[in-house]
LOFI-868227 format. One line per 5 residues: number of its first residue (from 1); for each residue y, z, x of C-alpha. Coordinates in pm, whole numbers, plus 32768, in hexadecimal, padded with zeros to 4 digits. Last residue first. Example, Ala and Ser with C-alpha at 12.3 -4.5 7.8 and 13.67 -1.06 7.14 Angstrom:
// residues 2
2> 7F96 82CA 8557  7E3E 830C 84CE
This chain:
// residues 81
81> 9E57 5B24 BF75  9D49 5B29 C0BE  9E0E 59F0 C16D  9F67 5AE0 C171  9E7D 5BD0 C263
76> 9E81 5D2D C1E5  9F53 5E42 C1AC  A08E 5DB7 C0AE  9FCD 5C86 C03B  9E84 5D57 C019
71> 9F01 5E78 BF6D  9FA7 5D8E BE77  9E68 5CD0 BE29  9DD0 5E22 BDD3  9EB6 5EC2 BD07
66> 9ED1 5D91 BC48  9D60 5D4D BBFB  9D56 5EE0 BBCA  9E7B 5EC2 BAB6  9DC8 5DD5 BA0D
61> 9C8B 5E66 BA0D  9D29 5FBA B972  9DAE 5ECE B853  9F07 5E76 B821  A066 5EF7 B83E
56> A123 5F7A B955  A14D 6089 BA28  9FFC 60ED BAEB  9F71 6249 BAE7  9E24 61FC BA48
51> 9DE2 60BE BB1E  9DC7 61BD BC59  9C62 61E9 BC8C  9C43 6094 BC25  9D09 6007 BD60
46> 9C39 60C7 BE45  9B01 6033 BDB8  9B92 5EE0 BDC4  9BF8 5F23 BF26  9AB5 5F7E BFA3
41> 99D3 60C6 BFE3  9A99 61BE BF58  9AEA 630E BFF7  9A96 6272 C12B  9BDF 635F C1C2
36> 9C5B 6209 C232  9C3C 618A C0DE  9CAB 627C BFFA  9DC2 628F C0F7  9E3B 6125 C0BD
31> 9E19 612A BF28  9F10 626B BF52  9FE1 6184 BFF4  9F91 6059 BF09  9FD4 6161 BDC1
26> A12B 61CB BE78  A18A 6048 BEAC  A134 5FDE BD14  A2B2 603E BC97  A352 5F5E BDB6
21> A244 5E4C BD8E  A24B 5E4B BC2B  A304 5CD2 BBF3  A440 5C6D BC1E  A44C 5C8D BD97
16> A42E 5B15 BDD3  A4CB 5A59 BC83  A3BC 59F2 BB9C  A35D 5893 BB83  A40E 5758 BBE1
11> A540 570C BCBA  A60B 560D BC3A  A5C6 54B6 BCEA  A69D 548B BE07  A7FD 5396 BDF0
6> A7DC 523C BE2B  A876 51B0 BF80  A86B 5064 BFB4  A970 4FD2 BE91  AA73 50B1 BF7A
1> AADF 520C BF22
């Protein structure tokens, strides 16, 4: 390694995949068909309907923030998140 080259900053934050993603996907696919079916009118609505049955600890409104910022990296635009 030359006096140029400095090695890159360690990485910061959680590690990608970490998080509940995996365990969360079911709840954003049911999430999905509450949706289409206009079982609920938005995707905070959808994502309380489900709060109940997510893993983790914390509040219901917690889990519904999550739920629904999830739902809309994995189905809508990356912008929306």
């Amino acid at each position: 390694m030359s006096m140029q080259e400095t090695p890159a900053p360690p990485r910061r934050g959680r590690l990608p995949g970490s998080g509940y993603q995996r365990v969360d996907k079911p709840l954003h696919e049911e999430m999905h068909l509450r949706l289409q079916q206009r079982l609920e009118p938005t995707v905070e609505a959808a994502a309380r309907a489900v709060a109940d049955r997510a893993y983790g600890g914390g509040t219901l409104e917690s889990k519904a923030d999550r739920l629904a910022r999830g739902y809309r990296r994995q189905f809508l635009s990356p912008t929306l998140a």
